[in-house]
N, C-alpha and C positions, 0 to 999 in steps of 0.2 A: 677713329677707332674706339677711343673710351664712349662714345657714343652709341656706337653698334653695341660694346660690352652691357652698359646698362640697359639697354634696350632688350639684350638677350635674358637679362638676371630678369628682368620686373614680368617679359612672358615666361620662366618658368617658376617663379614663384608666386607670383598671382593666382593660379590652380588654388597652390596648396592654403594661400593667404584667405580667398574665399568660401575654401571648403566649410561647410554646416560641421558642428564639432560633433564626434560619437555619441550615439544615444545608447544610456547607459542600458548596462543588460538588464533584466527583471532580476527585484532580487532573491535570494533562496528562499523566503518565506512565502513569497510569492506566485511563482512557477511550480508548477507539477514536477516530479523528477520526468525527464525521459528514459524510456526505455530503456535506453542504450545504458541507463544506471543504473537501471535493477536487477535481480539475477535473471539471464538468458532462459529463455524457454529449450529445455532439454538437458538443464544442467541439475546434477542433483542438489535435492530439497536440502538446506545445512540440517542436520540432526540438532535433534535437543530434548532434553526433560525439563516438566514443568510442572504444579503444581497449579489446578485451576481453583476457581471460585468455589466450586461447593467439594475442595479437598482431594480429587482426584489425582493422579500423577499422568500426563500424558507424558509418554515418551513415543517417537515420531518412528522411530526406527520398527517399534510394533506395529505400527500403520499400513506400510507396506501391504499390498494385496488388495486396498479399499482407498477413493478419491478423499484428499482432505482438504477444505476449503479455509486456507488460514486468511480472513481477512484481520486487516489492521485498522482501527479507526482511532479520532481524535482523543475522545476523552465518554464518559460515563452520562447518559443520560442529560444530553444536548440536543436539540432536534432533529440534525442530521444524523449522529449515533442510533438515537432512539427510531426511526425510521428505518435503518437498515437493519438493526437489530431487531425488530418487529416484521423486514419484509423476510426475513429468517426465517424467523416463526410462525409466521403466516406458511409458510412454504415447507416447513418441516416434515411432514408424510413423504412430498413428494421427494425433499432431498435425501432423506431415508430409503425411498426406494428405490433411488438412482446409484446407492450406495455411497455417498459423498458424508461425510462427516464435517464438522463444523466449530471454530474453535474462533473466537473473537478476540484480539487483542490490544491492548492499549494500557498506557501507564497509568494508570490507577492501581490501587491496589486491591488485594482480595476482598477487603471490607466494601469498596464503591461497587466491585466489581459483582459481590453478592444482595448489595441493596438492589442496581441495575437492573439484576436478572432475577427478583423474587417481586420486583416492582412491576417487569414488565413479562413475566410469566416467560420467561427464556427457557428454553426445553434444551440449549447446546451449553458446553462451557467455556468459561472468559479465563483466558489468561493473564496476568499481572506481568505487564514489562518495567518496570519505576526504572530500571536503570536504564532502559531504552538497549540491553545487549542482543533482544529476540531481535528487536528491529532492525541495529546493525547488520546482524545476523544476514537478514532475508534482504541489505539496503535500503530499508523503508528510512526516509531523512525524518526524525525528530524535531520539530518546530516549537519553541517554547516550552519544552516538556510536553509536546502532544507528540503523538506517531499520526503521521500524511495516512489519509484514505487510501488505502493499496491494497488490493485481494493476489494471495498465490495460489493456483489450483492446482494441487501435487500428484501427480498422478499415482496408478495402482504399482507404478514401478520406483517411487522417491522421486522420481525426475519432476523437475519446474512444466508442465503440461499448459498453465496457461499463464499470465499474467494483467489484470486490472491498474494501469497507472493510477487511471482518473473514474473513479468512480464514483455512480448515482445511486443514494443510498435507495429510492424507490425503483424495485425492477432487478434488482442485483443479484438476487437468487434463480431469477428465472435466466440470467444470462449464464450462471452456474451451470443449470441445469442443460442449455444450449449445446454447452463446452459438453458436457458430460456425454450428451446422447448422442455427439460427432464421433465419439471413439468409437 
């Protein structure tokens, strides 16, 4: 009998004895957010007023009636910032005449954010988040004091119309514009 017993212990735990141990998850610096963390497409855009780079006050709530393309990027003239903030500009008639408005943000402050855009001939305005609250705000996760690559395209009505988890700073207006001309 104590025989059968051990016999019964060593096949049910032999499974768990040989099991490969968890591979750990990717960690948060590492991994994109998923969707499912960011704010929902059809939810309203959070309000807010800002003060952009060349002194402007954007408040989102006057927006209303016209598309705003808030993307979020790392930081201030980095090669992938510089890129997408270039494939911007390169693309600004057309996003102009798609009626889409354009507001770049990241934590830098106004001074990087006015070198950036007088360096690189920026024709939209950059936002200042240093404390990372816009980013909260919209869920963009904050990585070392950078804000994750994340575009929200808000529609004419506040609502979340589209959302970019992962985005390729080259091409990124034309997929703007994609979104814009499906309405």
């Amino acid at each position: 009998m104590l025989t059968r017993s051990l016999v019964l212990v060593a096949l049910f735990a032999a499974p768990a004895l040989a099991a490969e141990p968890a591979a750990a998850p990717p960690s948060a610096a590492s991994a994109p957010p998923a969707p499912a963390d960011l704010l929902p497409v059809g939810s309203p855009a959070p309000t807010f007023t800002a003060t952009t780079h060349d002194g402007q006050t954007v408040d989102l709530a006057k927006l209303k009636g016209k598309y705003v393309a808030l993307y979020f990027y790392p930081k201030d003239d980095t090669p992938g910032c510089t890129k997408e903030a270039c494939d911007f500009r390169d693309s600004w008639t057309k996003l102009q005449k798609a009626g889409v408005t354009v507001f770049g943000v990241s934590t830098q402050d106004n001074g990087s954010h006015k070198a950036f855009a007088e360096k690189h001939k920026l024709p939209f305005s950059l936002i200042p988040d240093e404390k990372g609250e816009l980013a909260a705000k919209y869920k963009v996760p904050v990585v070392d004091g950078k804000a994750r690559r994340i575009t929200y395209l808000i529609g004419k009505d506040g609502k979340i119309k589209h959302v970019w988890p992962k985005v390729n700073p080259v091409g990124h207006a034309s997929e703007i514009l994609n979104e814009v001309g499906n309405s």
